[in-house]
N, C-alpha and C positions, 0 to 999 in steps of 0.2 A: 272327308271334306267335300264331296260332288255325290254325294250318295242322293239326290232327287235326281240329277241328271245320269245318263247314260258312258260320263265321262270318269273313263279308268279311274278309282282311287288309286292316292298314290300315299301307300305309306311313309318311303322317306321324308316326304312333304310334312306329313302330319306329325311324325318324328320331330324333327328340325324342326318347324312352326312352336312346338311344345316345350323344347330345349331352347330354342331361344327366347323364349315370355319366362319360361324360368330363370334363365339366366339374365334378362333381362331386371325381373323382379327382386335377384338380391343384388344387383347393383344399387336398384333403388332403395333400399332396406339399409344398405351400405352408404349410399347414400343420403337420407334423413339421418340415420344416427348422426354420421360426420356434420350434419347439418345443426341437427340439434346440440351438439357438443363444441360446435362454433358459438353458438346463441349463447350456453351456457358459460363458454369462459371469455368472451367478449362482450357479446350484443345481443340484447334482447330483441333489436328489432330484427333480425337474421330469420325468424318465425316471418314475421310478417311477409320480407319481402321472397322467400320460398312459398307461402300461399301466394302471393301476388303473381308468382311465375306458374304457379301450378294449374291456376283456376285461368289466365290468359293464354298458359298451354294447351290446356283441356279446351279451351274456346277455339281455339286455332285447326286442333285433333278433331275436332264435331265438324267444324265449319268445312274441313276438307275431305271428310266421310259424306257429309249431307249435300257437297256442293261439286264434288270432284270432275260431276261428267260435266257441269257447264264450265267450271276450271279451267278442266281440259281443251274444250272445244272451244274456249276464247283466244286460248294459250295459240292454240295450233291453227286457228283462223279458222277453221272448221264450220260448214253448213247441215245443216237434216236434210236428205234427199230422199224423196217418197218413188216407190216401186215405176212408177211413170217416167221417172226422170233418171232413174238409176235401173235399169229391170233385171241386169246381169247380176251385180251385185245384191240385190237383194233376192234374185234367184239362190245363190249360192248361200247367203246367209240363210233362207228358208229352207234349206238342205240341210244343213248343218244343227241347226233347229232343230228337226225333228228328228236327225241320225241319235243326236243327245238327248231330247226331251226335254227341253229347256225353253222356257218366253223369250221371245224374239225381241233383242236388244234394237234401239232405234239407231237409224243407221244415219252417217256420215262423212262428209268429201272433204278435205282440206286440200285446196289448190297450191300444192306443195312439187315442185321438182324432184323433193329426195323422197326415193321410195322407203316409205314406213306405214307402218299402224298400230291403233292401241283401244285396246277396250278399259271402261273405268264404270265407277256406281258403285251404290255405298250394297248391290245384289241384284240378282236378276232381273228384279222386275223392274229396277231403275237404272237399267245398263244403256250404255252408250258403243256403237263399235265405229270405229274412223277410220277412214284408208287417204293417204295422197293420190291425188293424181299420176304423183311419180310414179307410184307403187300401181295401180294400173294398166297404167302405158309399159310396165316393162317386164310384168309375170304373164306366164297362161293363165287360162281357169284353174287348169289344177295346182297350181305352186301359190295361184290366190286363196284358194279354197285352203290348202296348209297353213299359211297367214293367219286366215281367220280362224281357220280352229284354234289356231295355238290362242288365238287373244281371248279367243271366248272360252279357253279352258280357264284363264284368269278370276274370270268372271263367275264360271262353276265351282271353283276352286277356294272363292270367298276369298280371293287376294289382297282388295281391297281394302278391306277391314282387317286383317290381319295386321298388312303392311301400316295400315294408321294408326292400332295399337300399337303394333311394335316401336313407332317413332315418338309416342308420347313423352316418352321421360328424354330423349336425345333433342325434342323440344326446348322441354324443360331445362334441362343444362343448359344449351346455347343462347335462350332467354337469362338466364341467372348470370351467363358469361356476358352478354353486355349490359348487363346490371351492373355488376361488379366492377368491369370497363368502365363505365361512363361516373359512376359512382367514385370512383378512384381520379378522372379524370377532371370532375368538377367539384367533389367534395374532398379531397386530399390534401386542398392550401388550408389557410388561412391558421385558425390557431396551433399549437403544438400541445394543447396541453395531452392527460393521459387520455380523457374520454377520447380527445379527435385521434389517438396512438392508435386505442383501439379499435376504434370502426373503421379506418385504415387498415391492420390485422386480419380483422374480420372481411374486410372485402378482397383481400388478395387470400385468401385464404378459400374465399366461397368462388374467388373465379379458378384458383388451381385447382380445385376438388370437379369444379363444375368442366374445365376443359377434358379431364380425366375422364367423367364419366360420360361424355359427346362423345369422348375418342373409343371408348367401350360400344356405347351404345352403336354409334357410325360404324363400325366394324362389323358387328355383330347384325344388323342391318343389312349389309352389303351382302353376305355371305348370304342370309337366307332369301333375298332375292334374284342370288347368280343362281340359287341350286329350284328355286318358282320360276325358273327359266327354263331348266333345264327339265322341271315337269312340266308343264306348258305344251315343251317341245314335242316330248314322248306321248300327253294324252292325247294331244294334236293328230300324232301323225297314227295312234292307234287307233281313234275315232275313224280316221277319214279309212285307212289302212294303206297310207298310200306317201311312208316316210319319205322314202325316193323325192318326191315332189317338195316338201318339204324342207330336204337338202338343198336342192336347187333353187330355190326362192332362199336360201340362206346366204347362199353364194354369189347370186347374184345382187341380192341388197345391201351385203358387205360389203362388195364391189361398186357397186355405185356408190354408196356413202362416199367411200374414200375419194371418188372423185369429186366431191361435192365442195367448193371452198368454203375453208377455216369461218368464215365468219357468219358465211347462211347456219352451218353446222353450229356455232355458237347460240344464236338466237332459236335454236331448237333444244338446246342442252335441257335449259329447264323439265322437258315433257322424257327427258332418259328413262325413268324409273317407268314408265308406261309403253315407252314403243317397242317395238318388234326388235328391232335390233337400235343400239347406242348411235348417237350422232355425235360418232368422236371418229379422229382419224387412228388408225391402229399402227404404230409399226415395230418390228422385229427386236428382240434383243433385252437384256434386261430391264431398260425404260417401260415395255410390254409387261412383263413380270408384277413390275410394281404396278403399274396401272391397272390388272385384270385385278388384284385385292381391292382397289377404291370402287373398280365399275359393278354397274349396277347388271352387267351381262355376264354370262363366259364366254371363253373366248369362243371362235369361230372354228378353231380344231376341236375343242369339247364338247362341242356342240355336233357338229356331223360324229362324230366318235360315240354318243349317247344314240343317235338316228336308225345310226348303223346297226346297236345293238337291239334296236326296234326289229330291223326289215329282218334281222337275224331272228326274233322272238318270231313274228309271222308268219316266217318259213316254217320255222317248225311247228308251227300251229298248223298250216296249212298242208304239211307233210303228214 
């Protein structure tokens, strides 16, 4: 998957990325049939309004492959700062550059307190890389310089595009699900006869199939972005060769996060599936359990515990 760039392949990755589009694909397959066998013993219009969700899914899929890094950079407040006005930062970025051999993604500040960052673009040559000011003010160079590999492995990595494939049809359910919703909500009165029975049937019937397969799709989503984390991590710290550092900007961004109140961390959640590390508070105990299945991260032990087994690979490379 990074085979232009100088950035480890990482087979698990490509593994995983393949078993989940598969698996993703006979959901869908599973999917349409139950669709069409709605249609057929209900409602003809059930076609229509499954193309209707599909072709404004697929609209929504394009539009945030082709739009993702101004998305992002609205989302996050985010500015373009030219090598004059930023020199360190795009020192470091033009290092990293050419350690991989990759086009230098255009670079970006959001004047943010909580330290994070994220790269997006629907590929290289249309990447975006963003840092807060948080995240500045509270790494060295070299625990910066691990940040940004790991985002720009994202980026070498075709994360992008993967991850907006993968969500197409998890789209497409949650659109069909307040279809169904609202369809039930405003067309469910009025007469009783059998026709109105049935499109009634037929819409609780296409919103349970549709919740089911969100809940498929969402899962199976989540998973393959904890483990594009956790390669990130490793091409990150093998590019630079310098995990150690990488650890430590992990710890310490996790740490501030948590200091960061509920509600700044709220209005950041949207940009989770992109930053560096989640803007969610983390704490101990089963509540933890369940919450590391829904996030879009691993946890913060899995993640040094992955680091680790890096600095351990370059010893003995370097032995």
């Amino acid at each position: 998957m990074a085979a232009r760039t100088r950035y480890a392949p990482d087979r698990g990755l490509t593994v995983r990325m393949t078993a989940t589009m598969f698996l993703l694909g006979l959901v869908f397959v599973a999917f349409v049939v139950a669709i069409i066998g709605i249609g057929a013993a209900y409602h003809a219009s059930s076609a229509a309004i499954v193309l209707f969700a599909v072709v404004l899914g697929g609209g929504f899929a394009i539009g945030s492959l082709f739009f993702s890094d101004k998305i992002a950079l609205a989302t996050a407040g985010a500015h373009e700062v030219t090598p004059q006005q930023a020199p360190e930062l795009h020192g470091i970025v033009d290092r990293l550059c050419a350690l991989a051999d990759m086009p230098k993604p255009r670079v970006a500040i959001a004047d943010n307190r909580m330290p994070n960052a994220f790269a997006t673009g629907r590929n290289a040559d249309h990447a975006v890389l963003c840092v807060t000011t948080g995240l500045m003010g509270r790494l060295e160079n070299d625990e910066l310089e691990g940040v940004i590999a790991h985002e720009m492995s994202h980026v070498a990595h075709k994360d992008v595009q993967v991850m907006t494939v993968a969500s197409f049809l998890a789209i497409i359910a949650a659109l069909l699900i307040r279809i169904a919703f609202y369809g039930e909500l405003f067309g469910g009165g009025g007469r009783r006869d059998s026709n109105n029975q049935n499109a009634a049937i037929m819409m609780f019937a296409l919103m349970a199939i549709s919740i089911v397969v969100y809940a498929v799709s969402f899962l199976l989503i989540r998973l393959l972005s904890r483990y594009r984390e956790l390669s990130a991590d490793r091409s990150g710290a093998l590019l630079t060769g310098q995990p150690s550092a990488l650890k430590s900007a992990l710890v310490k961004v996790t740490g501030q996060i948590g200091r960061i109140p509920t509600r700044d961390l709220r209005t950041a959640q949207p940009l989770n599936a992109f930053f560096f590390a989640p803007a969610m508070h983390l704490s101990g105990g089963s509540s933890s359990k369940l919450a590391n299945i829904f996030s879009t991260h691993p946890s913060l032990e899995r993640r040094l515990a992955e680091l680790d087994k890096v600095q351990q690979q370059l010893g003995r490379t370097a032995g």
